[in-house]
C-alpha positions in Angstrom: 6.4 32.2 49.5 5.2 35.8 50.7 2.4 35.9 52.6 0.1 37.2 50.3 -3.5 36.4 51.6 -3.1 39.4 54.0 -0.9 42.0 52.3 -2.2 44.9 50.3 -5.3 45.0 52.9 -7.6 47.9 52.4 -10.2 49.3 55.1 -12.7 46.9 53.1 -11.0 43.7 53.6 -8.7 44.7 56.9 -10.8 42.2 58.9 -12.2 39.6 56.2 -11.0 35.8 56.0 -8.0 34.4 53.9 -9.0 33.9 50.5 -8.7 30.3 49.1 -5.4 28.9 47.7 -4.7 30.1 43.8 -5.0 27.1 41.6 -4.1 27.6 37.8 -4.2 25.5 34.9 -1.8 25.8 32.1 -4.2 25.7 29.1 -6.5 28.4 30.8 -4.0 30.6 32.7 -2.2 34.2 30.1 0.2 36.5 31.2 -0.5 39.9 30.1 2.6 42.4 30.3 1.0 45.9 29.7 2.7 49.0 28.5 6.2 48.3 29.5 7.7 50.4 26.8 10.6 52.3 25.8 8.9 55.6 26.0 8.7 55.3 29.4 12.4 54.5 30.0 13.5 57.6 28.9 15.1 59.9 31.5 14.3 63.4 31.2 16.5 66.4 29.5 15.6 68.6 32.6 17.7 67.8 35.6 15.0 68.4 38.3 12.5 65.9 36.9 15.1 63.1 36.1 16.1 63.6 40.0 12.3 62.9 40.7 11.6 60.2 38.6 15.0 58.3 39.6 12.7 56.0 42.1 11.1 54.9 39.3 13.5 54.1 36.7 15.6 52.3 39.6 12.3 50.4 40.3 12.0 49.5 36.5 15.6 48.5 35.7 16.1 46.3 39.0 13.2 45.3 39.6 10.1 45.5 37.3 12.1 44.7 33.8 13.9 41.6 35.0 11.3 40.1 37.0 8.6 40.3 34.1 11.2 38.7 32.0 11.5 35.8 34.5 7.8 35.4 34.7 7.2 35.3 30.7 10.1 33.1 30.3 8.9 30.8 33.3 5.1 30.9 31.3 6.9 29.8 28.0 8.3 27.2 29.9 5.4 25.7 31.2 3.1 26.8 28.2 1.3 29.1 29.3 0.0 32.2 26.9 1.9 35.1 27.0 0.3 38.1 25.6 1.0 42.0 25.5 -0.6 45.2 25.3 0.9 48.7 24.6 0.0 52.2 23.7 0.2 53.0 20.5 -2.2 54.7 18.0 -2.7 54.1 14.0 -2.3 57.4 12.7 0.6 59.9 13.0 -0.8 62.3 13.8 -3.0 60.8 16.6 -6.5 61.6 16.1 -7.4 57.8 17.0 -6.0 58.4 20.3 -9.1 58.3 23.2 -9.4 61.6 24.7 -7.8 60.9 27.9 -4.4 60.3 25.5 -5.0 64.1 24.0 -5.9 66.0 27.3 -2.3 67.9 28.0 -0.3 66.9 30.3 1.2 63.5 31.6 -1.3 61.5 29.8 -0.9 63.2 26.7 0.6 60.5 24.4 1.3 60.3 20.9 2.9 57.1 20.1 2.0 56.4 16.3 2.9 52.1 16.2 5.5 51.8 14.4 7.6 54.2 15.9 10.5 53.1 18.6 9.5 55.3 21.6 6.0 53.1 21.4 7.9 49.7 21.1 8.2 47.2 24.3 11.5 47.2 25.9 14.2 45.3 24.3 14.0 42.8 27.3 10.7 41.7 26.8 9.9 41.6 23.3 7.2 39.6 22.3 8.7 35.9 20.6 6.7 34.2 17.9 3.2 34.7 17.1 2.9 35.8 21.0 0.1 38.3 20.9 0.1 42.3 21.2 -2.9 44.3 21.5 -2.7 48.1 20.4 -4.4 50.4 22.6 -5.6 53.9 23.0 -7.1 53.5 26.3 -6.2 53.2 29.7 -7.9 49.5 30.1 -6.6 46.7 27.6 -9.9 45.4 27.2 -11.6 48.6 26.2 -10.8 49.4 23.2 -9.0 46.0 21.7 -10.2 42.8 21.0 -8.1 41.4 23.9 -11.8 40.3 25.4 -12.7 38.0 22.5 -9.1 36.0 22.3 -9.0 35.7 25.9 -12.2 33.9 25.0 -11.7 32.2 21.8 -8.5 30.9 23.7 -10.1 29.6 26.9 -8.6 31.6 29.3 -10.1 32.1 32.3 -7.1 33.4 34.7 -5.1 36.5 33.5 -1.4 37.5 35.4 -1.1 41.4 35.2 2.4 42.9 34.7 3.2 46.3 33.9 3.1 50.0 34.4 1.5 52.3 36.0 -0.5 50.5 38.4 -2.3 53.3 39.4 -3.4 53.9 35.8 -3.3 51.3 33.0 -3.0 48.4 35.5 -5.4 49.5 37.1 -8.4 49.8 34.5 -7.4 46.6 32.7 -7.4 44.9 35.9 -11.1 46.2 36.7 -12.4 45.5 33.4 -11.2 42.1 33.6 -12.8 41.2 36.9 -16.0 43.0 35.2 -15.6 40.6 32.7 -15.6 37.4 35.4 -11.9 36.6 34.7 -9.5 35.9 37.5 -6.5 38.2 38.0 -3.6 38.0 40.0 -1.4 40.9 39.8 2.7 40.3 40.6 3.1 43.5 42.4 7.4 43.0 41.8 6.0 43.0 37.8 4.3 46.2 38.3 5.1 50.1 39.0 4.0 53.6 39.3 5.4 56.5 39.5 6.0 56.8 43.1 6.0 53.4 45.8 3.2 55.3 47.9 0.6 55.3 44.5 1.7 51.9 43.9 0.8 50.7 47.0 -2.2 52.3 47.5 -3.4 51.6 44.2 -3.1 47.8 45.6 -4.3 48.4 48.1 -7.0 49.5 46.7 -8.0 46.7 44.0 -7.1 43.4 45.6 -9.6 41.1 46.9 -11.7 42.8 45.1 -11.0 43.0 41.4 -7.7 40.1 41.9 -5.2 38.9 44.4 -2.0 41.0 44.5 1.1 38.5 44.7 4.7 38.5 43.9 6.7 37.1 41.7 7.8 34.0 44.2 4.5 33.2 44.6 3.4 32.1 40.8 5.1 28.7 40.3 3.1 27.3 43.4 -0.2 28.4 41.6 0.4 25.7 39.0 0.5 22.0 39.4 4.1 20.0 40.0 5.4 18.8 37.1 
């Protein structure tokens, strides 16, 4: 077990008390992998920018991939939901997308559904009537009815996976602490472009909008058995 109750610290919470021991059902308790797709696996053509994002492709194919595979398999196991959000607009030609999708740049995006670059990564592909949520936002909840299931399903704790957690971790992980859900976010399951955003980005939204844990951490959450 890490010690998780005083990691990620920020100037907020440097000096404040442990927070109480997680406690998870299975029948209220989704996992929610978000926009771990193959888009974002490609390496670029251009030599000098595949050197700089080599940190983070290493970080995704030994570390993020495989562990968010073990924690969806490990949900299945024990029956807990596993759901999945990615980016990926209705129309070709993307006019659907929110404006922070069309703004040039990094964030500019056009991912029309059903094309491969806007799929989930072969290693995590949803099984069975497991549930994906479309989005053209930053946050999951914003512009999907990821909100309402959650509800309709009885979920009251949501585990956050996914890329970038500076970004679309980030918002989803604010709206659903606006929305009085409990999140834990595996910070092994998660990435951003660089380890220095990722950890401040942490650093900067647990204890207050979730508790930041890893990966060893989850199975002692539930009950034995």
């Amino acid at each position: 077990m890490s010690d998780w109750k005083h990691a990620y610290r920020s100037f907020y919470y440097e000096k404040a008390e442990a927070p109480d021991d997680i406690v998870l059902g299975v029948d209220d308790t989704a996992v929610l992998v978000v926009d771990i797709q193959n888009t974002y696996m490609e390496v670029p053509d251009d030599a000098d920018e595949a050197a700089r994002w080599a940190p983070f492709f290493e970080r995704m194919n030994g570390v993020v991939i495989p562990n968010t595979a073990r924690l969806a398999d490990g949900a299945r196991r024990r029956g807990v939901e596993v759901m999945f959000a990615r980016i990926a607009c209705l129309t070709e030609d993307g006019r659907d997308r929110s404006l922070s999708q069309k703004k040039p740049g990094f964030n500019y995006l056009l991912l029309p559904k059903d094309r491969d670059d806007s799929q989930i990564v072969p290693e995590l592909t949803p099984r069975g009537d497991e549930i994906t949520v479309l989005k053209t936002t930053d946050s999951a909840l914003t512009g999907t009815n990821l909100r309402l299931m959650l509800h309709n399903m009885g979920i009251r704790n949501v585990i956050v996976a996914g890329i970038f957690t500076d970004q679309c971790i980030s918002s989803t992980v604010r709206s659903l602490a606006d929305e009085s859900f409990n999140v834990i976010v595996v910070e092994d399951c998660c990435a951003a472009a660089t380890m220095e955003l990722h950890r401040h980005e942490l650093e900067a939204i647990n204890m207050i909008y979730c508790h930041v844990v890893q990966l060893e951490d989850v199975d002692g959450f539930f009950p034995a058995g």
